[in-house]
DSSP file (Angstrom, degrees, kcal/mol; ACC not computed):
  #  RESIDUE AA STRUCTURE BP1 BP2  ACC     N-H-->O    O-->H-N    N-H-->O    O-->H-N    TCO  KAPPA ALPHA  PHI   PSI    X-CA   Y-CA   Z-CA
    1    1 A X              0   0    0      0, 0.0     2,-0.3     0, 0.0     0, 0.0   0.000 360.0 360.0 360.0 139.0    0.0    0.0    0.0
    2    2 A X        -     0   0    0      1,-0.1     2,-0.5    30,-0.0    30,-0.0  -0.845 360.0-121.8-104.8 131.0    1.6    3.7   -1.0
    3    3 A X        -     0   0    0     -2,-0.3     2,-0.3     1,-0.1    -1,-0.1  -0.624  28.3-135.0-102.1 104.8    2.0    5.7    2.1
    4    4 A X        -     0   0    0     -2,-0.5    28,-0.1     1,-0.1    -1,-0.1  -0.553  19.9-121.3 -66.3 122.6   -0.4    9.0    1.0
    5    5 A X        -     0   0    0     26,-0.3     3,-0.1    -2,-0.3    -1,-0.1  -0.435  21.3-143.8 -73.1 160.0    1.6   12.5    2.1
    6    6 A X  S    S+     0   0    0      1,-0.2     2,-0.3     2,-0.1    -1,-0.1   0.832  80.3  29.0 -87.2 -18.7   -0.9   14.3    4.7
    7    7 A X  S    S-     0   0    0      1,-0.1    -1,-0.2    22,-0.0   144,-0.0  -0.922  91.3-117.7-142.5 148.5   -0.2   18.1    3.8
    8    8 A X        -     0   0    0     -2,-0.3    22,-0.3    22,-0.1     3,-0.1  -0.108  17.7-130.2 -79.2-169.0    0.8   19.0    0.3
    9    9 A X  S    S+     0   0    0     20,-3.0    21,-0.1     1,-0.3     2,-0.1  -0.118  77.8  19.8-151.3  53.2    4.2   20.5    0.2
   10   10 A X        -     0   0    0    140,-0.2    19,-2.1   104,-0.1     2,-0.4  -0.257  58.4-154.4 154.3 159.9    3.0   23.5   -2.1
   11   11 A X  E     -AB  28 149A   0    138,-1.2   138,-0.5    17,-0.3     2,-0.3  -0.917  16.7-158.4-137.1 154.6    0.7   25.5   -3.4
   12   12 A X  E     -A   27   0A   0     15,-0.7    15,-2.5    -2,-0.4     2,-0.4  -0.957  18.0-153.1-115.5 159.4   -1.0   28.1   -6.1
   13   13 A X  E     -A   26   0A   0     -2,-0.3   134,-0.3    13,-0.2     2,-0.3  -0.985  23.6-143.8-117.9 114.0   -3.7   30.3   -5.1
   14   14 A X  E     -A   25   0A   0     11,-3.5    11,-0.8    -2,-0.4     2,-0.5  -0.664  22.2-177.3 -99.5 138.7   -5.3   30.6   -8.4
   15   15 A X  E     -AC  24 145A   0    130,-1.2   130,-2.7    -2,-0.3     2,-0.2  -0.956  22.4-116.9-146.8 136.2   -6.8   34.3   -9.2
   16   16 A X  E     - C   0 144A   0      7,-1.3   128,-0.3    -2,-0.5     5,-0.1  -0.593  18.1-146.3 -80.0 141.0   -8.8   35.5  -12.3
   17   17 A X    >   -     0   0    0    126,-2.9     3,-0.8    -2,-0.2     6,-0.2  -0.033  50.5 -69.3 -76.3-171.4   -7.9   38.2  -15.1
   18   18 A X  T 3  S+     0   0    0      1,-0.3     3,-0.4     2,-0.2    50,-0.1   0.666 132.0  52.9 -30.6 -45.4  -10.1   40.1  -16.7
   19   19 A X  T 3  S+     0   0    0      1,-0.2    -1,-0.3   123,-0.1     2,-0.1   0.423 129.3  25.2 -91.1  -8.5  -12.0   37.7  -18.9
   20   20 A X    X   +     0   0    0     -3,-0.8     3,-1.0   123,-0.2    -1,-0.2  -0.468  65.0 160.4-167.1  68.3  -12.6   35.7  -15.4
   21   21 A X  T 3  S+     0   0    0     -3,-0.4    24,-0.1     1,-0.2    -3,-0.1   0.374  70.1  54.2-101.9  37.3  -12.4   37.8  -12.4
   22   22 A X  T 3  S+     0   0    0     22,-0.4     2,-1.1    -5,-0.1    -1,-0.2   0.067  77.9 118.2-126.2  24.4  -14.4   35.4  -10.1
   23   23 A X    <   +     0   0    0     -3,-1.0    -7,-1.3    -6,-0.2    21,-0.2  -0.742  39.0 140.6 -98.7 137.1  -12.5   33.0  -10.6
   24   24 A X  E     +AD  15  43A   0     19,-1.8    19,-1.5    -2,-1.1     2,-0.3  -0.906   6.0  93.3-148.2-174.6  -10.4   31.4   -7.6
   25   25 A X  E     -AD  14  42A   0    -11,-0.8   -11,-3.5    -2,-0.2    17,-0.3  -0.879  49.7 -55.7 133.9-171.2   -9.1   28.8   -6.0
   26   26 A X  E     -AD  13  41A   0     15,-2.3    15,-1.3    -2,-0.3   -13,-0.2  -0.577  14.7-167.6-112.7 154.4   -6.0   26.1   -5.2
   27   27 A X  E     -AD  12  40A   0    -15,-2.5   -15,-0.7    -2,-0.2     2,-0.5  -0.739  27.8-157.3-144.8  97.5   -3.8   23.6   -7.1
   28   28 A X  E     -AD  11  39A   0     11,-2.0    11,-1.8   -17,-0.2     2,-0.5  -0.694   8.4-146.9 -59.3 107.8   -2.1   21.6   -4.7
   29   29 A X  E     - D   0  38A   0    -19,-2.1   -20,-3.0    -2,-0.5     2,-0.5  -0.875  13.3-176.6-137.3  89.4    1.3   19.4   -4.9
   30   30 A X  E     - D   0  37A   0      7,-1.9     7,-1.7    -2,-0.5     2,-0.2  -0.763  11.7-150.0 -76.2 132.5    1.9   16.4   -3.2
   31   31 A X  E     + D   0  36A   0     -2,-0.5   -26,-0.3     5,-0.2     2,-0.3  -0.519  25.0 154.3 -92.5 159.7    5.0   14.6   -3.3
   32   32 A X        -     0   0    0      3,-1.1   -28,-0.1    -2,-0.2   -30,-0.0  -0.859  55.5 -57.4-158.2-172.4    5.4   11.1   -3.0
   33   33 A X  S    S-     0   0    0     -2,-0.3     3,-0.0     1,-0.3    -1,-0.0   0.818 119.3  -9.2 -17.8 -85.1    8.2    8.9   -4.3
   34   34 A X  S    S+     0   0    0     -3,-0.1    -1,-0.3    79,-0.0     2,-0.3   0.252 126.7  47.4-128.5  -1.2    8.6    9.0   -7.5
   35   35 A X        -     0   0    0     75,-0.1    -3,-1.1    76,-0.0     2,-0.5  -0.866  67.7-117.0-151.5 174.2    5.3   11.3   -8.7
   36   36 A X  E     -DE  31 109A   0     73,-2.0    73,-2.1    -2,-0.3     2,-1.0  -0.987   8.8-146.8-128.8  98.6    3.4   14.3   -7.8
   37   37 A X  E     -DE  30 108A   0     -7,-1.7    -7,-1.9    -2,-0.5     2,-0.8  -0.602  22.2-166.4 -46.5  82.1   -0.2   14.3   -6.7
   38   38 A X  E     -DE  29 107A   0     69,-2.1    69,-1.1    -2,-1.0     2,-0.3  -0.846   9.8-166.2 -91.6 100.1   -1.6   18.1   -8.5
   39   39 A X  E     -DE  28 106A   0    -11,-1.8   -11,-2.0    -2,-0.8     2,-0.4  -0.771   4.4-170.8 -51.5 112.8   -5.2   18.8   -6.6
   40   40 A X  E     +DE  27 105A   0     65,-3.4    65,-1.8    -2,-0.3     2,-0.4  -0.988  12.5 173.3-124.5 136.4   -7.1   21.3   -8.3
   41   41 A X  E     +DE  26 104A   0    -15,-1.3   -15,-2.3    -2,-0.4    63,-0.2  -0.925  14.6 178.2-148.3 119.2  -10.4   22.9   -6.9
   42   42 A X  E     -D   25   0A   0     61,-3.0     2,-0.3    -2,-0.4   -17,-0.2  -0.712  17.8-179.5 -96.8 148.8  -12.0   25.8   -8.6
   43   43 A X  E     +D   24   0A   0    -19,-1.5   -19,-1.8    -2,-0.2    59,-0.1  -0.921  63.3  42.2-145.7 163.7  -14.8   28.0   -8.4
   44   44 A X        +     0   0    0     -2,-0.3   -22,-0.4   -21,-0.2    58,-0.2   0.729  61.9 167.9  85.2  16.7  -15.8   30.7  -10.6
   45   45 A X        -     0   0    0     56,-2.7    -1,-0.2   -22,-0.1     2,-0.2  -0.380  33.1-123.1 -92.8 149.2  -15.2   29.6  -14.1
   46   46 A X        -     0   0    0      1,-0.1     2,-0.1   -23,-0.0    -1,-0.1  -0.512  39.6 -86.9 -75.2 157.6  -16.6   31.6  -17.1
   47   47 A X        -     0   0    0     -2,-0.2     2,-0.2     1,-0.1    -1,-0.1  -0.528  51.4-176.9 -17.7 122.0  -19.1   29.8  -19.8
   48   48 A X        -     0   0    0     -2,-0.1    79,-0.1    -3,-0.0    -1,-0.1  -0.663  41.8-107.8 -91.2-178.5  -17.6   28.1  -22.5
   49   49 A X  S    S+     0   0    0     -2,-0.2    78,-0.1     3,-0.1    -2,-0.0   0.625 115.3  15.6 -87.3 -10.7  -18.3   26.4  -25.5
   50   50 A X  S    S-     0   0    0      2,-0.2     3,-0.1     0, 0.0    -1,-0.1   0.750  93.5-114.8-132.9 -10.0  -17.4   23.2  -24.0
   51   51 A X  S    S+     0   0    0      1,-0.3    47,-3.1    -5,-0.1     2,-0.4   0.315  75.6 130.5  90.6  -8.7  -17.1   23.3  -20.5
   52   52 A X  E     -J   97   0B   0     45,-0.3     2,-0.6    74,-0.1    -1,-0.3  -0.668  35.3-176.7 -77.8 131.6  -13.5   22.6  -20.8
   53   53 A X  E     -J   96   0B   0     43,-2.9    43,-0.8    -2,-0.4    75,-0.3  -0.855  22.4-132.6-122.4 103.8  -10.5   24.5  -19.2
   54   54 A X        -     0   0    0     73,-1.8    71,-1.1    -2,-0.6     2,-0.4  -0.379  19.4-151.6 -57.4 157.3   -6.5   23.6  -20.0
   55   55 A X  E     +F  124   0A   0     69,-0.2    38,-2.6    38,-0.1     2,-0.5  -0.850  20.4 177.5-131.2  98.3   -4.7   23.4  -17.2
   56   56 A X  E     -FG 123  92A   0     67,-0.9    67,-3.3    -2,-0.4     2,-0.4  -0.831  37.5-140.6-120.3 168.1   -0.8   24.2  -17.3
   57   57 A X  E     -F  122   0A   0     34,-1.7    22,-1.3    -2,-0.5    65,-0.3  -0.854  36.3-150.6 -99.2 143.7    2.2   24.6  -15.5
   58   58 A X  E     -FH 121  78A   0     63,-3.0    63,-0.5    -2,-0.4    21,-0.2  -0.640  15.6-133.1-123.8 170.6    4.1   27.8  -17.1
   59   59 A X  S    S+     0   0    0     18,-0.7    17,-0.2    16,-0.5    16,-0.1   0.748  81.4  80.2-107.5 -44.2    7.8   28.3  -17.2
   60   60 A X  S    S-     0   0    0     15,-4.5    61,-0.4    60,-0.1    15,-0.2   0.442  70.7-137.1 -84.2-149.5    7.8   31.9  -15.9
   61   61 A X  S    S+     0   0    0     13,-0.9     2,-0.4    59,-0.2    14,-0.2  -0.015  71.9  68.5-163.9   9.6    7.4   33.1  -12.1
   62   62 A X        -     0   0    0     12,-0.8    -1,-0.2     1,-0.1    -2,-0.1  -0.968  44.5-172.1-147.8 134.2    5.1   36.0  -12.1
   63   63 A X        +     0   0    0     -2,-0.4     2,-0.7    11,-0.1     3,-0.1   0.260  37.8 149.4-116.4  23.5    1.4   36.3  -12.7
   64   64 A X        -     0   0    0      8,-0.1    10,-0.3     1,-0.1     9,-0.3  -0.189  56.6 -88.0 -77.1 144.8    1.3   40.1  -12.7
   65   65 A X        +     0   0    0     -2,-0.7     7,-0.2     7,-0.1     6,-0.1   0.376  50.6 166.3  -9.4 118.9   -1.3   41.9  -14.9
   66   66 A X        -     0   0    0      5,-2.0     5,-0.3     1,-0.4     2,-0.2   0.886  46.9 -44.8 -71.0 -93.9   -0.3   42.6  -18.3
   67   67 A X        -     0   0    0      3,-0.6    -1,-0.4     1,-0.2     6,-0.0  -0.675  48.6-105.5-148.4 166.9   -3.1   43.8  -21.2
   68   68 A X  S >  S+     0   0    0     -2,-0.2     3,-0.6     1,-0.1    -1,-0.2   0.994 126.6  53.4 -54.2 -65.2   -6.4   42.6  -22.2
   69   69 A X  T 3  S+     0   0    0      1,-0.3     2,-0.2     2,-0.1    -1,-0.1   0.662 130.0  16.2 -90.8 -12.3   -4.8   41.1  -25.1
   70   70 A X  T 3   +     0   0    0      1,-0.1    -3,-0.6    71,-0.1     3,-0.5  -0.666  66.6 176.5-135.0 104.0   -2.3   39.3  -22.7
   71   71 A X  S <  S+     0   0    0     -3,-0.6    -5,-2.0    -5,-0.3     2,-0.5   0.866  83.7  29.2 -47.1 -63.9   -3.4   39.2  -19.0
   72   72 A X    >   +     0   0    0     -7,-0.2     3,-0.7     1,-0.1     4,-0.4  -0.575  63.2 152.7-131.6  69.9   -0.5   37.2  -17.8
   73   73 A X  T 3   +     0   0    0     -2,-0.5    -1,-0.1    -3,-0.5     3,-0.1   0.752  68.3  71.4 -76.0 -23.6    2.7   37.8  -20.0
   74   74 A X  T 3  S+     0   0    0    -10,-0.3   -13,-0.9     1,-0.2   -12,-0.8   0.583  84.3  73.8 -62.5  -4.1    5.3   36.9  -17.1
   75   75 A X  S <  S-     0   0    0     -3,-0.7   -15,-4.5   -15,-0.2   -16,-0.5   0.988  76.0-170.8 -81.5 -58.4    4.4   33.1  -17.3
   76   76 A X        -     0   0    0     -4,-0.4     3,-0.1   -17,-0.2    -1,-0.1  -0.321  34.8 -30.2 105.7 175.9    6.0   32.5  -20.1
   77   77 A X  S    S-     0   0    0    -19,-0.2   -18,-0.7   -18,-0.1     3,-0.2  -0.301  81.2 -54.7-110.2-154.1    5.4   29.1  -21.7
   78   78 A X  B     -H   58   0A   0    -20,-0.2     2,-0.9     1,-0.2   -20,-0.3   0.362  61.8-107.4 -16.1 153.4    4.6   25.5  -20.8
   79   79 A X        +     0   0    0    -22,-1.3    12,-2.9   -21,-0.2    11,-0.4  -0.886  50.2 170.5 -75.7 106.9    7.3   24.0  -18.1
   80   80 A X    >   +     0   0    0     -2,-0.9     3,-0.7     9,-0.2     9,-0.1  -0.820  16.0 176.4-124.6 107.5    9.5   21.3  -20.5
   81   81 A X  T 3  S+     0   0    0     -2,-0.4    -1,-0.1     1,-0.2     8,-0.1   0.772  80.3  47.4 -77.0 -48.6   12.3   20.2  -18.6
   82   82 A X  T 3  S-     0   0    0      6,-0.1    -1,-0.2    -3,-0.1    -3,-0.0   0.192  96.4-118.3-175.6  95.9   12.6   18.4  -21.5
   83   83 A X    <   +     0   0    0     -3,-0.7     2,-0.3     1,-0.2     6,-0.1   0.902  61.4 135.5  47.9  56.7   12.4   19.4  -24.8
   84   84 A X        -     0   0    0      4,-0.1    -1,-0.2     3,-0.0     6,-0.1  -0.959  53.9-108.2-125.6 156.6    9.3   17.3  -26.0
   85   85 A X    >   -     0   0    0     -2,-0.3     3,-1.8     1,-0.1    51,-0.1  -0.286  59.6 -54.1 -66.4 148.5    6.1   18.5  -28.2
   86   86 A X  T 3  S+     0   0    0      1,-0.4    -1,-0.1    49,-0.2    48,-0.1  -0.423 124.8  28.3 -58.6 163.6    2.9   18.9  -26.6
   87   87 A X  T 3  S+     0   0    0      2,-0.1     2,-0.8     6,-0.1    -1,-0.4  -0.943 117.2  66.1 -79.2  20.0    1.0   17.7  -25.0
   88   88 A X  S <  S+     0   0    0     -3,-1.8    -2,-0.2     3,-0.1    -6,-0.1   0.179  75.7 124.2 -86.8  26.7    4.6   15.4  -23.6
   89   89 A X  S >  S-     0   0    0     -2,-0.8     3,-0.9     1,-0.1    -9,-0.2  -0.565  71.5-127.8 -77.5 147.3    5.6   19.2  -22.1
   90   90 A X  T 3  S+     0   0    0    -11,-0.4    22,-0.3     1,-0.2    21,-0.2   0.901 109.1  51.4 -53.6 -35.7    6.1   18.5  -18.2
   91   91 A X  T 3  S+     0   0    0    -12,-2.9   -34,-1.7   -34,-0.1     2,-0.5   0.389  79.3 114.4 -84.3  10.1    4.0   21.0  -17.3
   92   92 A X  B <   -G   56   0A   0     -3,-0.9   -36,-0.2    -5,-0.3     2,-0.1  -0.688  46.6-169.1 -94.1 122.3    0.7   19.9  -19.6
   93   93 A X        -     0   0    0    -38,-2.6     2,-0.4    -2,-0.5   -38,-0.1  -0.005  33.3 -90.3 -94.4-169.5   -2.0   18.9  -17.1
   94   94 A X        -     0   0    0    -40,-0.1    -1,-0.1    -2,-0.1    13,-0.0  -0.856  56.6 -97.8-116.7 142.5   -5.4   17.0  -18.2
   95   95 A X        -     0   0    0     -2,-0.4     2,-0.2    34,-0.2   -41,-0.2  -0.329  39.5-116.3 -68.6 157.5   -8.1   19.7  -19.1
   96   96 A X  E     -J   53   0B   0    -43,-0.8   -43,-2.9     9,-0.1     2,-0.5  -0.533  14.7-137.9 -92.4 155.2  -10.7   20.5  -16.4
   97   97 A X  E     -J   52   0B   0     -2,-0.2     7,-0.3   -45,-0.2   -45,-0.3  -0.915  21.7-128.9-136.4  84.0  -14.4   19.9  -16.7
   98   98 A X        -     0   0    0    -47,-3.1     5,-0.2    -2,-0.5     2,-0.1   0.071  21.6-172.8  -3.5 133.7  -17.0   22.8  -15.3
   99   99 A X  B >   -K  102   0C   0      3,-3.0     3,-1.3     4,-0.0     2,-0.8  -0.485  65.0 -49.6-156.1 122.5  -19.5   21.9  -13.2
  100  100 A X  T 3  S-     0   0    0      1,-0.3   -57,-0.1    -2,-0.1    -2,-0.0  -0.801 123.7 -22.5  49.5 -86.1  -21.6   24.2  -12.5
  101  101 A X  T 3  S+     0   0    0     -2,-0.8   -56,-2.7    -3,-0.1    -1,-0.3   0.695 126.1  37.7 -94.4 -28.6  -19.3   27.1  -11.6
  102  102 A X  B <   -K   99   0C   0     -3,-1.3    -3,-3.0   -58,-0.2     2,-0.2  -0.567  60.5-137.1-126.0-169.4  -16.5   25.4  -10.8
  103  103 A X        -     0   0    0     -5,-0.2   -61,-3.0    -2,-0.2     2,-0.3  -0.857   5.1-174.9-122.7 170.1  -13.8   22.2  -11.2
  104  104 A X  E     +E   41   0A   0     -7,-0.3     2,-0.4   -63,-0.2   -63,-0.2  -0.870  19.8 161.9-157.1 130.2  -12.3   20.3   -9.2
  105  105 A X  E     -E   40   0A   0    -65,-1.8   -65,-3.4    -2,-0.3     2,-0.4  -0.949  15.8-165.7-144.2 134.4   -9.5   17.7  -10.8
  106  106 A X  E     +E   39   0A   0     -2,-0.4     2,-0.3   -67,-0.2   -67,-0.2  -0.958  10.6 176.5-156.6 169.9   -6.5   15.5   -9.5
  107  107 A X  E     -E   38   0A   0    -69,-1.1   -69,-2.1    -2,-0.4     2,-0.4  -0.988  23.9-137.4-149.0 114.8   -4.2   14.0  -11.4
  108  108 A X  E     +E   37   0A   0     -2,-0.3     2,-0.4   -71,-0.2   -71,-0.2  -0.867  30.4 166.6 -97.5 144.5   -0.8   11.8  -10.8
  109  109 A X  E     -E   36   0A   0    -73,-2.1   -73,-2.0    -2,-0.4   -16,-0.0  -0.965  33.0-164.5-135.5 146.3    2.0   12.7  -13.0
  110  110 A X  S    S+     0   0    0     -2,-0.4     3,-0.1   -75,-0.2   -75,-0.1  -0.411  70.2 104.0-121.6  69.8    5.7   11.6  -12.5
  111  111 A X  S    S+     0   0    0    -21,-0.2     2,-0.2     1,-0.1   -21,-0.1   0.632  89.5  10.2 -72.1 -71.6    6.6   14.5  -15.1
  112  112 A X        -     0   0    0    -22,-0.3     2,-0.4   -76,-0.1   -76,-0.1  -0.501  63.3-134.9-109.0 168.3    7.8   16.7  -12.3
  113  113 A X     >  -     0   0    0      1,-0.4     4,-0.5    -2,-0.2     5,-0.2  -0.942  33.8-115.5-122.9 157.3    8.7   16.8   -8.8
  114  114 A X  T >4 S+     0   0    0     -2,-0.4     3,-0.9     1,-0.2    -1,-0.4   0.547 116.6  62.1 -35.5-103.1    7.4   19.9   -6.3
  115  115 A X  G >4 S+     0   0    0      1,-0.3     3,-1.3     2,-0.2    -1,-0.2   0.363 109.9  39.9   0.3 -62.7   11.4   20.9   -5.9
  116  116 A X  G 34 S+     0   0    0      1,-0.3    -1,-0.3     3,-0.0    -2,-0.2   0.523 121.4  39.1 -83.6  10.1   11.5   21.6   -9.8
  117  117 A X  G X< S+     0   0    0     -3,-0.9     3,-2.1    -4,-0.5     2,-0.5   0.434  82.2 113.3-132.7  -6.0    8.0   23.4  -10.3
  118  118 A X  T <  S+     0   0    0     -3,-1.3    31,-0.2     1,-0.3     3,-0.1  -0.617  82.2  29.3 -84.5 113.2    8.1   25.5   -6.9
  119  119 A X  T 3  S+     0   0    0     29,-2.6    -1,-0.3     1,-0.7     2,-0.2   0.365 103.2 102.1 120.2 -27.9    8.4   29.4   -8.5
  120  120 A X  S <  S-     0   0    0     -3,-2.1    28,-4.1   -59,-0.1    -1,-0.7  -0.430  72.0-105.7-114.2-176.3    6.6   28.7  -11.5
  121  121 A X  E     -FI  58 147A   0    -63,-0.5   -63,-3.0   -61,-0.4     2,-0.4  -0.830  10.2-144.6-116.8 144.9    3.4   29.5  -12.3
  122  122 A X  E     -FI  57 146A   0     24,-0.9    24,-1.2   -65,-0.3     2,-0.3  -0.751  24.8-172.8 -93.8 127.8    0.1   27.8  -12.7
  123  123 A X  E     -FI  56 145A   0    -67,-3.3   -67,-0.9    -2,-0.4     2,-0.3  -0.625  16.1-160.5-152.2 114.6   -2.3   28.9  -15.4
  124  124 A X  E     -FI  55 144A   0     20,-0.7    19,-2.4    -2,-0.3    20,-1.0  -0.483  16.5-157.7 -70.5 130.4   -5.9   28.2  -16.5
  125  125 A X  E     - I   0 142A   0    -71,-1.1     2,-0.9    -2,-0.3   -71,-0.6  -0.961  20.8-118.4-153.3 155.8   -7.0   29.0  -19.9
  126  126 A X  S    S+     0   0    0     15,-0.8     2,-0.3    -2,-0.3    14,-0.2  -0.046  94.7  50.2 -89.9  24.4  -10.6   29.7  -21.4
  127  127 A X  S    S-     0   0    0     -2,-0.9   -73,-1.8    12,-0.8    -2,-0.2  -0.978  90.1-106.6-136.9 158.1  -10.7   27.2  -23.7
  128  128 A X        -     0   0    0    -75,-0.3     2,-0.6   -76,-0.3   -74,-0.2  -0.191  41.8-112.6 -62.2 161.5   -9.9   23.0  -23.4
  129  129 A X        -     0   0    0    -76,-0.3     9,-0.2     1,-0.2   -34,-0.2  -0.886  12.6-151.4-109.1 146.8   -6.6   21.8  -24.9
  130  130 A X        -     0   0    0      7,-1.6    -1,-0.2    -2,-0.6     8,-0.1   0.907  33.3-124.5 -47.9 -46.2   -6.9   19.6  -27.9
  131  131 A X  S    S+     0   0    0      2,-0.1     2,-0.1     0, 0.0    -2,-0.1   0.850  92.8  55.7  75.3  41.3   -3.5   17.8  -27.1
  132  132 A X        +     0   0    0      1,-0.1     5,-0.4   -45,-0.0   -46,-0.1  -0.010  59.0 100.6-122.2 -92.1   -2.3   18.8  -30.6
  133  133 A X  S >>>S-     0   0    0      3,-0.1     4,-1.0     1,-0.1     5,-0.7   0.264  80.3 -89.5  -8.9  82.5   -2.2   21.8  -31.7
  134  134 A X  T 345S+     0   0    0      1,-0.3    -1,-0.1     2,-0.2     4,-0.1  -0.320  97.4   3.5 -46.4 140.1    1.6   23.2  -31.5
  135  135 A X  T 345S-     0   0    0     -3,-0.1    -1,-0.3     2,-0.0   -49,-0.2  -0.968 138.3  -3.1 -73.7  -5.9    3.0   24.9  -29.1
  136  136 A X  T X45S-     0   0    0     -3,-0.7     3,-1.3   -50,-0.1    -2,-0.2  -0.300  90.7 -95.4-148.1  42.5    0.0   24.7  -26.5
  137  137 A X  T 3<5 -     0   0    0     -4,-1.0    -7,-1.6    -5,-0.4    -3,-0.1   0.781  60.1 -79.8  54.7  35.4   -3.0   23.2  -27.4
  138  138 A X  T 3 <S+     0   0    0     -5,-0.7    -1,-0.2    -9,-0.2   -84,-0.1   0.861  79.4 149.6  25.4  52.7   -5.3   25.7  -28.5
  139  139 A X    <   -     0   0    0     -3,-1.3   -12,-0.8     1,-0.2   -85,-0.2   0.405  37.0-150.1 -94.7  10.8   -5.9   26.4  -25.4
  140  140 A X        +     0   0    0    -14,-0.2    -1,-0.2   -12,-0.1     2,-0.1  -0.298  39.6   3.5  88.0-167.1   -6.6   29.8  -25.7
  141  141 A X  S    S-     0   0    0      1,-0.1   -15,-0.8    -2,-0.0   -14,-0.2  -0.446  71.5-110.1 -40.5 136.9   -6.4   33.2  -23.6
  142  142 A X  E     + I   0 125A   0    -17,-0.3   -17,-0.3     1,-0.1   -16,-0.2  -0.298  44.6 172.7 -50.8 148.5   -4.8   33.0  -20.2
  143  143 A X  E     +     0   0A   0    -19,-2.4  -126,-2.9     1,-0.6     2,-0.3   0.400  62.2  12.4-142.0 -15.7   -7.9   33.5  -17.8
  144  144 A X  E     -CI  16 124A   0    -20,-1.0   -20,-0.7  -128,-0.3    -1,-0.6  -0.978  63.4-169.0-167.7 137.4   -6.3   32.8  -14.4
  145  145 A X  E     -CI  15 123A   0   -130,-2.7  -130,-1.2    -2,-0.3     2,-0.2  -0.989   3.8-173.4-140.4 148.6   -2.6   32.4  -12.8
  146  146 A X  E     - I   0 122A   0    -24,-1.2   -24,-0.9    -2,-0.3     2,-0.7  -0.893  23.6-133.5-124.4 168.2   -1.1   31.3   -9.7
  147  147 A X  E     - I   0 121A   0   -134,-0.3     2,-0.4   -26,-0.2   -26,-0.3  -0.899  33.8-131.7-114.8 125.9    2.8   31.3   -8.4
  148  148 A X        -     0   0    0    -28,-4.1   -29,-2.6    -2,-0.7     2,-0.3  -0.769  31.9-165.8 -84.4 145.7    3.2   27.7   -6.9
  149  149 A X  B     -B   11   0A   0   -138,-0.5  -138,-1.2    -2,-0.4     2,-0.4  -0.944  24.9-111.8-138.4 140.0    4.8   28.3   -3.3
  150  150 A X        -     0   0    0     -2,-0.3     2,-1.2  -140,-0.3  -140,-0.2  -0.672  24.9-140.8 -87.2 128.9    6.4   25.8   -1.0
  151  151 A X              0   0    0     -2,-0.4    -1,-0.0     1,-0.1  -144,-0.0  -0.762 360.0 360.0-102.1  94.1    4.1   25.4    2.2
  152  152 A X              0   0    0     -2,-1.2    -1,-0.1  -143,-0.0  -143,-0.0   0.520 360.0 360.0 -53.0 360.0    7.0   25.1    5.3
C-alpha cells in the first residue's frame, strides 16, 4: 500500500484576469516517491463552449497583470524540462471539466517533482486543450494564474 503524504508540500492560489475575475481557488502538490499528486479545486469559471479549461504549469514566475490582449505575459510558456512537443511538455495537465461554476480535478504525473515546479506558475485558460495543436494546445487566452509556493 503507497503511504499518502498528509499536507501537500506546495501551493497556487489561483486568481482570475479580466475575462474571469471570479474566478479562484487552489492547485495543490503532493509529493510522494517518484510522482506528484496536483489537486485542483476551482470556483468561478466563465461559460464556455465546451465546459473545458487547459490546465498548465508555465515556465515563468510571475502572474502580474499585463493587457487585455495578454493578462499574464510573465508566465512565459509550458514547463519542458525536456524538450518534448505537446501535449509530452512537463508542465501539460489534463483539461478541467465545469460543473456548474466550478472544477475540481486530480491528477498523478511523474513529469515533475514539487522541488523543480516550486516558482513557476500555474495557469488556466478559457478554452480545453486539444493535445495537438503546436505549441500549446489551442488552449486559448490565459484567464487565471497562480505562483506555486512551498508550504513550510
Amino acid at each position: 500500500m503507497r503511504k499518502q503524504p498528509l499536507h501537500p508540500a506546495a501551493i497556487a492560489h489561483i486568481c482570475g484576469g479580466v475575462d474571469a475575475p471570479a474566478l479562484t481557488g487552489t492547485v495543490r502538490f503532493y509529493q510522494f516517491c517518484h510522482s506528484v499528486l496536483v489537486v485542483t479545486d476551482l470556483r468561478g469559471l466563465p461559460e464556455n463552449d465546451t465546459g473545458f479549461f487547459a490546465l498548465h504549469i508555465h515556465e515563468g514566475g510571475s502572474c502580474n497583470f499585463g493587457s487585455v490582449e495578454d493578462p499574464f505575459p510573465k508566465t512565459g510558456s509550458h514547463y519542458n524540462s525536456n524538450d518534448e512537443q505537446h501535449p509530452r511538455h512537463a508542465g501539460d495537465l489534463p483539461p478541467l471539466l465545469r460543473a456548474g461554476d466550478g472544477a475540481y480535478s486530480a491528477v498523478l504525473t511523474a513529469r515533475f517533482t514539487v522541488s523543480e515546479v516550486i516558482g513557476r506558475t500555474v495557469v488556466v485558460h478559457q478554452n480545453g486543450d486539444d493535445l495537438h495543436t503546436q505549441p500549446s494546445g489551442g488552449a486559448g487566452m490565459k484567464i487565471a494564474c497562480g505562483v506555486i509556493q512551498p508550504i513550510r
